[in-house]
C-alpha positions in Angstrom: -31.6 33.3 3.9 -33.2 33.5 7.4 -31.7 33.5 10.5 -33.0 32.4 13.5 -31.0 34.5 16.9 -31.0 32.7 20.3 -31.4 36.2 21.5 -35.2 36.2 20.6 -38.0 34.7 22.3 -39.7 31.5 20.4 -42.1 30.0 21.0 -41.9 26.4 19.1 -42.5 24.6 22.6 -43.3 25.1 26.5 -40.1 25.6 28.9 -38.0 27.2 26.7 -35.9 30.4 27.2 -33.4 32.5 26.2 -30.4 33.8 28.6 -28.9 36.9 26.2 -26.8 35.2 23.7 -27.3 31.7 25.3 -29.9 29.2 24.7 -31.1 27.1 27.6 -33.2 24.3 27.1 -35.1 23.5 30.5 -36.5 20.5 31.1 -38.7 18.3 28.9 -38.5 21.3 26.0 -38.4 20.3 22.3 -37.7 23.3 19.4 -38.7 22.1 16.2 -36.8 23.5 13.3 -39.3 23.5 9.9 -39.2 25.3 6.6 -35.8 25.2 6.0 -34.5 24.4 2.7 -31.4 24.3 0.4 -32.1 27.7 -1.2 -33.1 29.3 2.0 -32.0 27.8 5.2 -33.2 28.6 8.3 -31.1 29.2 11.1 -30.8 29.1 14.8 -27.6 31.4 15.7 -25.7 30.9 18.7 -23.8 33.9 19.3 -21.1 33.8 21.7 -17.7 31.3 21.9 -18.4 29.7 25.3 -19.0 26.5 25.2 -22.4 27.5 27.1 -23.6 29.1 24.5 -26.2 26.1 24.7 -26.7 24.0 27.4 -29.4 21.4 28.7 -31.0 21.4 31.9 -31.9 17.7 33.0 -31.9 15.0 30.8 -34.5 15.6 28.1 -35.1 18.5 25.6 -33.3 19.1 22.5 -33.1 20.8 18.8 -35.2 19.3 16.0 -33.8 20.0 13.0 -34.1 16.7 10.5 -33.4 18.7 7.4 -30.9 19.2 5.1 -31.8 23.5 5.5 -32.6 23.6 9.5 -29.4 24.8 10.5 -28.1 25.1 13.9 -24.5 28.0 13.7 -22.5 28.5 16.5 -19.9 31.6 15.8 -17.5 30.3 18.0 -14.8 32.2 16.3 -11.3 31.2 17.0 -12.3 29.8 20.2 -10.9 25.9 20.6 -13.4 23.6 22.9 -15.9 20.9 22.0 -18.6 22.3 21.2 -22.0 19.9 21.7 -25.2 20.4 19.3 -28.0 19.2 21.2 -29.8 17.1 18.2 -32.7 14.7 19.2 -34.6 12.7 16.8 -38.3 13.8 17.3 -39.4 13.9 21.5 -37.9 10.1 22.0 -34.3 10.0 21.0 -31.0 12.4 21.8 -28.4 12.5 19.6 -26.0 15.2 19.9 -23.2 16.1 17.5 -20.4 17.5 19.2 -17.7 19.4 16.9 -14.0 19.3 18.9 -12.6 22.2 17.7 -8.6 22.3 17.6 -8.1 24.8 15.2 -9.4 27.7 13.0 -11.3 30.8 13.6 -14.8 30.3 11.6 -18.4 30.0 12.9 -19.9 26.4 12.3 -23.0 25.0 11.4 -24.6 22.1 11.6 -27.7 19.9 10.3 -29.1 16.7 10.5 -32.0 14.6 9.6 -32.9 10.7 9.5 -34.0 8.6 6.2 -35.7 5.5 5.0 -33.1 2.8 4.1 -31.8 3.7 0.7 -30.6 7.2 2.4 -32.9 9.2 0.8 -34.0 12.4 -0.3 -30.0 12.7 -0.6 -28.7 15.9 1.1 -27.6 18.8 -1.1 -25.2 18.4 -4.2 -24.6 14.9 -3.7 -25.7 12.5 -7.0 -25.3 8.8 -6.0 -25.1 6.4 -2.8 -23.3 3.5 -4.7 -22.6 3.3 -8.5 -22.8 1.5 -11.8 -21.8 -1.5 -10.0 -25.1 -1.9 -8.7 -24.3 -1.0 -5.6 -26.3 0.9 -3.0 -26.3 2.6 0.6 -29.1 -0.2 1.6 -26.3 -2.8 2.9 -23.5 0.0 4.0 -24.6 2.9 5.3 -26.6 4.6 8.5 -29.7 5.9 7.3 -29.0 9.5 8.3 -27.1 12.7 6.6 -25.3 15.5 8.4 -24.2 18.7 6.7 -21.6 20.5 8.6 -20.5 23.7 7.2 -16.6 24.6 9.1 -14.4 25.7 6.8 -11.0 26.6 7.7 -11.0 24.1 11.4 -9.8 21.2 12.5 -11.6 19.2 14.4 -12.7 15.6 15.9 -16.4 15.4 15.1 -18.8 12.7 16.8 -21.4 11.7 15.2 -24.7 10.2 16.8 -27.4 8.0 15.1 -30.4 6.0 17.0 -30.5 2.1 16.6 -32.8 1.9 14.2 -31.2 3.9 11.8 -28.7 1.3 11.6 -30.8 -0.9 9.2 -27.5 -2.1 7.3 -27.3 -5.6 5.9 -23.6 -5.6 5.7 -22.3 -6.9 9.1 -24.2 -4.2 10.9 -22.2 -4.4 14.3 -19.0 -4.0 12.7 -16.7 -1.6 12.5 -18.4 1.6 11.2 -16.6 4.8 9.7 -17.4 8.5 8.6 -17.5 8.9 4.9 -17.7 12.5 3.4 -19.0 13.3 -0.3 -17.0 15.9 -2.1 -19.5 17.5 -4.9 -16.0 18.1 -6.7 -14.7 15.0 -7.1 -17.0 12.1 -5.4 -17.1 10.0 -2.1 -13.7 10.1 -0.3 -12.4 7.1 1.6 -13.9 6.8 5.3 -11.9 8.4 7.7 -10.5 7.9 11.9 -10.8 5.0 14.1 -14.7 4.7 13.4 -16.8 2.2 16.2 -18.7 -0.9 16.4 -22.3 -0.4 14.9 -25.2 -0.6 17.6 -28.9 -2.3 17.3 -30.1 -0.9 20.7 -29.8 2.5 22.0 -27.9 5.5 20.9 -24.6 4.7 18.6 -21.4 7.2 18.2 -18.7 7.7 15.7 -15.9 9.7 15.7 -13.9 11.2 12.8 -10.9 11.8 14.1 -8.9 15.2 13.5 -9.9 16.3 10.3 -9.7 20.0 8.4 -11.7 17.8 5.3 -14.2 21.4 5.0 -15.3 23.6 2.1 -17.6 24.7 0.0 -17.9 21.7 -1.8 -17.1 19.2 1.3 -20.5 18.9 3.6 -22.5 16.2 3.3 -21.2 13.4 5.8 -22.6 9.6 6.4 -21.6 6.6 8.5 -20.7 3.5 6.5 -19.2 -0.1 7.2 -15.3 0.6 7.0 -15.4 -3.0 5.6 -18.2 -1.9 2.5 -17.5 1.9 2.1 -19.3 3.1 -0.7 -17.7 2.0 -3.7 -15.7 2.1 -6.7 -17.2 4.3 -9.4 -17.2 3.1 -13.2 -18.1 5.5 -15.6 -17.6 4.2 -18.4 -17.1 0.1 -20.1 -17.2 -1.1 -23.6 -14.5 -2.4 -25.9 -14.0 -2.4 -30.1 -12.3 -4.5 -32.3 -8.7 -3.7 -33.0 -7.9 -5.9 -36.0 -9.3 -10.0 -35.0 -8.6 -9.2 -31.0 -11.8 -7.3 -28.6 -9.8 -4.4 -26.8 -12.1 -3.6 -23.8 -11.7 -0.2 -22.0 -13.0 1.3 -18.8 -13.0 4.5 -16.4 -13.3 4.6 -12.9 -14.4 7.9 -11.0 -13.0 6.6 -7.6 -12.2 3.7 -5.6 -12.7 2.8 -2.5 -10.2 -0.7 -1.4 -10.4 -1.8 -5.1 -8.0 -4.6 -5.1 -8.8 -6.0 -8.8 -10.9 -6.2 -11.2 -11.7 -10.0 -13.0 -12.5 -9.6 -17.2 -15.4 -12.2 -17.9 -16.9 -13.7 -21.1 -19.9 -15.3 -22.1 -21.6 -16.6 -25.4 -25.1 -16.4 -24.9 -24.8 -13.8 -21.5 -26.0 -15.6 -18.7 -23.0 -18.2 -18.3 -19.5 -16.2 -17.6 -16.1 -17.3 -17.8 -13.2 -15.4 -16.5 -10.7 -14.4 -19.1 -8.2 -12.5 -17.0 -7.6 -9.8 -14.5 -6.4 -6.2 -14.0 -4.9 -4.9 -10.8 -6.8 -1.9 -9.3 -5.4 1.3 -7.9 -6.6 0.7 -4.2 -7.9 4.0 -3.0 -8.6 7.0 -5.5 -10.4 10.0 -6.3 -8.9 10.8 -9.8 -10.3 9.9 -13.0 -8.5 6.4 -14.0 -8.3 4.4 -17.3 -8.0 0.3 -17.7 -7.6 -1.7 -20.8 -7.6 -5.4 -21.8 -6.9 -7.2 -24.7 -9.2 -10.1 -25.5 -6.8 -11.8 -28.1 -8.8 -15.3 -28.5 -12.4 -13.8 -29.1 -15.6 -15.8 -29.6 -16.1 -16.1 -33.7 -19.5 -15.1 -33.2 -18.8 -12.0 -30.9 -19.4 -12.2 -27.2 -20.5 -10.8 -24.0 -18.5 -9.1 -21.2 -18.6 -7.9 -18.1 -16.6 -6.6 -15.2 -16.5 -8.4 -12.0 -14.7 -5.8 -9.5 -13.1 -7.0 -5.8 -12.3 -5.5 -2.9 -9.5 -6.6 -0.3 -11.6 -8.1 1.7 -13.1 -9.9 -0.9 -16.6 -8.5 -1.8 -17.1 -8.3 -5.2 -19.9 -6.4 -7.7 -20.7 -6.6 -11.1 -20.5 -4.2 -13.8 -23.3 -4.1 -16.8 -22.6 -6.5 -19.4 -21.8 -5.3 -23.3 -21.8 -6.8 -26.3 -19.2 -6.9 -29.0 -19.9 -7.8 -32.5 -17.4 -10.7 -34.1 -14.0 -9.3 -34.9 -13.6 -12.2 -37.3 -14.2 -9.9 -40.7 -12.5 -7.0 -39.4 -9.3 -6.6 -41.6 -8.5 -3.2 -40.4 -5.0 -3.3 -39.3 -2.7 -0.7 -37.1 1.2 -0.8 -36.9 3.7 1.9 -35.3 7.3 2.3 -36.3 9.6 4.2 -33.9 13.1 4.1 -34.5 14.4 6.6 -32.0 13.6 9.8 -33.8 11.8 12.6 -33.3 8.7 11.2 -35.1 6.1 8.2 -34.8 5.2 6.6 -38.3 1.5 4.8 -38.1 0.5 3.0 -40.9 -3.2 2.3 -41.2 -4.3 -0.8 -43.7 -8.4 0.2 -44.0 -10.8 -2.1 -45.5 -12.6 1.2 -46.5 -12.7 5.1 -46.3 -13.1 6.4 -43.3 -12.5 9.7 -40.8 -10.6 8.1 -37.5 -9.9 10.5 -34.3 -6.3 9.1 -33.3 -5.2 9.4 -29.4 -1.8 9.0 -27.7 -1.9 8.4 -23.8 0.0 6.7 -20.8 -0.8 4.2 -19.3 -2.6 6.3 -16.3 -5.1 7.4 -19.5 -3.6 11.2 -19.7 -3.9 12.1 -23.6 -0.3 13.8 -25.2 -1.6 13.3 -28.6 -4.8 13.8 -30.5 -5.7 14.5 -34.1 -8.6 14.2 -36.8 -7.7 12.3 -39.9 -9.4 11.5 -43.0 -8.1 7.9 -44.2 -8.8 6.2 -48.1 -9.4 2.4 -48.2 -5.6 0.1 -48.2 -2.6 1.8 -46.7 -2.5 4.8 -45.0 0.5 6.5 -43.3 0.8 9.2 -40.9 3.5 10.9 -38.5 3.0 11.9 -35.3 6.0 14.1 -33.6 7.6 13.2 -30.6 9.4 17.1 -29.6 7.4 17.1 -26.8 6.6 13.7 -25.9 8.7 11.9 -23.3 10.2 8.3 -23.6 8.0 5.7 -22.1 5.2 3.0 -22.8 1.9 4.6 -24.3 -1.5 3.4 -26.2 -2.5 4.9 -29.3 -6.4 4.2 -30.5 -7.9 5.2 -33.6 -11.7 5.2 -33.8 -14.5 6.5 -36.4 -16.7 6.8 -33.3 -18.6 3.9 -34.6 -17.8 0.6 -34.9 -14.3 0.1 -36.1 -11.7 1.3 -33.1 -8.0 0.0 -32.9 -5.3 0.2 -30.0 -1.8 -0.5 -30.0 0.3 0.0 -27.4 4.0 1.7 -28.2 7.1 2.0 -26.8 8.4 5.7 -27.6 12.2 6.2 -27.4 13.5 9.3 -28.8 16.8 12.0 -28.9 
């Protein structure tokens, strides 16, 4: 790691200087930041609380840095002030970030650099700008990144971007948030007041108080607080559970996901909707959905997800095939009687080895088990000691082809 004190004389441009622990910029001076990178940053090290630690003389003049490893820290210690990082996009455009400290006692650091419309090269530890929706940061979000490294604060951060950064398709003077990517979980939902985008001059975004900072919490954009980037599906397909198509999906996150729409198609260009599922609005936790298709095609069918926001955008998921459920006479039934067991009885076309799952209806498994079953009727018990009353699914599936869900209502003394 190299660091980069304001203390030292550089010489990356003409009138510059350094005043002991401050840096003054004077005049029409420019200090381009270069080399740095996400194993070894470089760093320009402002050592003293005050909030003149760096300060501008005139109008023009500012820190390069447009990388995700050129790093501008200010150890400004337990110090509370707003504290402006004097940014500019190459020798033509100032954009200052200004971190409003109200809390906390840890140095800060800050970088920042501009990208073609798809925000890319993505900064550090962050793995995707949209999802398998299709969506992408091309209609939503300001093509620039900022890494801001302040854990333990609280602070209103302002972000600034130029114009032409703003190349947006999504209502691009509306209202626009900041949207932070945690490489634990995934995007969280946008967060304070936000602003109208720009198309001329110099545009600005606050956050809002905020203590959102860690390890894992750095990367920052600005996106439309109307299209923030969206829900994540990691996972849709479906089986057959006896004649009916039981389709299953996961979501990552959502962002404003009012509900999702279930549609059908026979040859897989011309859909029909065939129901709909509430979604959970705003999460970051892993979440589970299921429908029952209970009229399929005879031939098998085509399906996809159609997923809406509340304000009525919509994406698509991929579609997936399911083969006819017609010939399947595997069958599934549960028997509980208010004991401390669960009967299942299995009627199997054939011999098979079935991985059996209990779960709620948010998807957390209480129950799992390998089983070997022999073609006809098959029973097994699962017990209920531990298992609280309630509605739950139970699936069996050989991994393959054949899968069944039923869903239960446990009741037990």
């Amino acid at each position: 790691m190299k660091r980069l004190y304001s203390y030292l004389f550089l010489f990356f441009c003409t009138n510059f200087i350094f005043a002991q622990n401050a840096l003054v910029i004077n005049g029409a001076a420019f200090i381009t930041m270069s080399n740095g990178t996400v194993a070894s940053p470089v760093y320009i090290v402002v050592n003293q609380p005050n909030v003149a630690g760096i300060s501008r003389i005139g109008t023009t003049g500012w820190i390069i840095s447009e990388d995700d490893g050129n790093f501008v820290q200010w150890n400004c210690g337990a110090t509370n002030a707003a504290y402006v990082f004097p940014f500019g996009k190459s020798t033509t455009d100032y954009i200052p970030f200004t971190f409003n400290k109200s809390a906390g006692a840890t140095n800060v650091s800050v970088s920042t650099y501009g990208t073609i419309n798809a925000n890319t090269n993505l900064s550090s530890t962050v793995t995707n700008m949209g999802s398998v929706w299709g969506g992408s940061a091309i209609g939503t979000v300001i093509d620039r990144w900022w890494r801001v490294n302040a854990t333990g604060n609280t602070a209103d951060m302002t972000f600034s971007y130029k114009a032409s950064e703003n190349t947006t398709t999504a209502s691009p003077l509306s209202l626009t948030k900041s949207q932070q990517w945690d490489a634990a979980t995934d995007w969280l939902a946008p967060i304070g007041a936000g602003s109208l985008g720009v198309n001329v001059g110099i545009g600005t975004v606050s956050s809002g108080s905020t203590n959102s900072f860690s390890a894992t919490k750095i990367a920052w954009v600005l996106s439309r607080a109307a299209a923030p980037l969206p829900v994540e599906l990691i996972r849709f397909d479906g089986q057959c559970s006896g004649k009916n198509v039981v389709l299953n999906w996961t979501t990552a996150s959502e962002l404003n996901n009012n509900f999702f729409t279930v549609e059908r198609s026979e040859d897989g260009t011309t859909f029909q909707t065939i129901g709909t599922v509430n979604g959970a609005g705003n999460s970051s936790s892993t979440l589970y959905y299921m429908f029952s298709d209970n009229t399929p095609l005879t031939n098998g069918g085509y399906y996809r997800l159609k997923q809406t926001d509340y304000n009525g955008d919509n994406k698509t998921s991929p579609v997936t095939f399911i083969a006819s459920c017609i010939n399947n006479t595997n069958t599934i039934d549960v028997y509980n009687q208010g004991g401390n067991d669960c009967t299942v009885l299995i009627n199997s076309a054939f011999s098979d080895n079935y991985f059996v799952t209990l779960y709620t209806t948010l998807g957390q498994i209480v129950f799992s088990k390998n089983i070997s079953v022999a073609e006809g009727i098959n029973r097994f018990v699962i017990p209920l000691e531990s298992i609280d009353p309630a509605i739950y699914f139970i699936t069996l599936s050989n991994g393959k082809e054949n899968s069944f869900t039923k869903k239960i209502v446990i009741t037990h003394y």
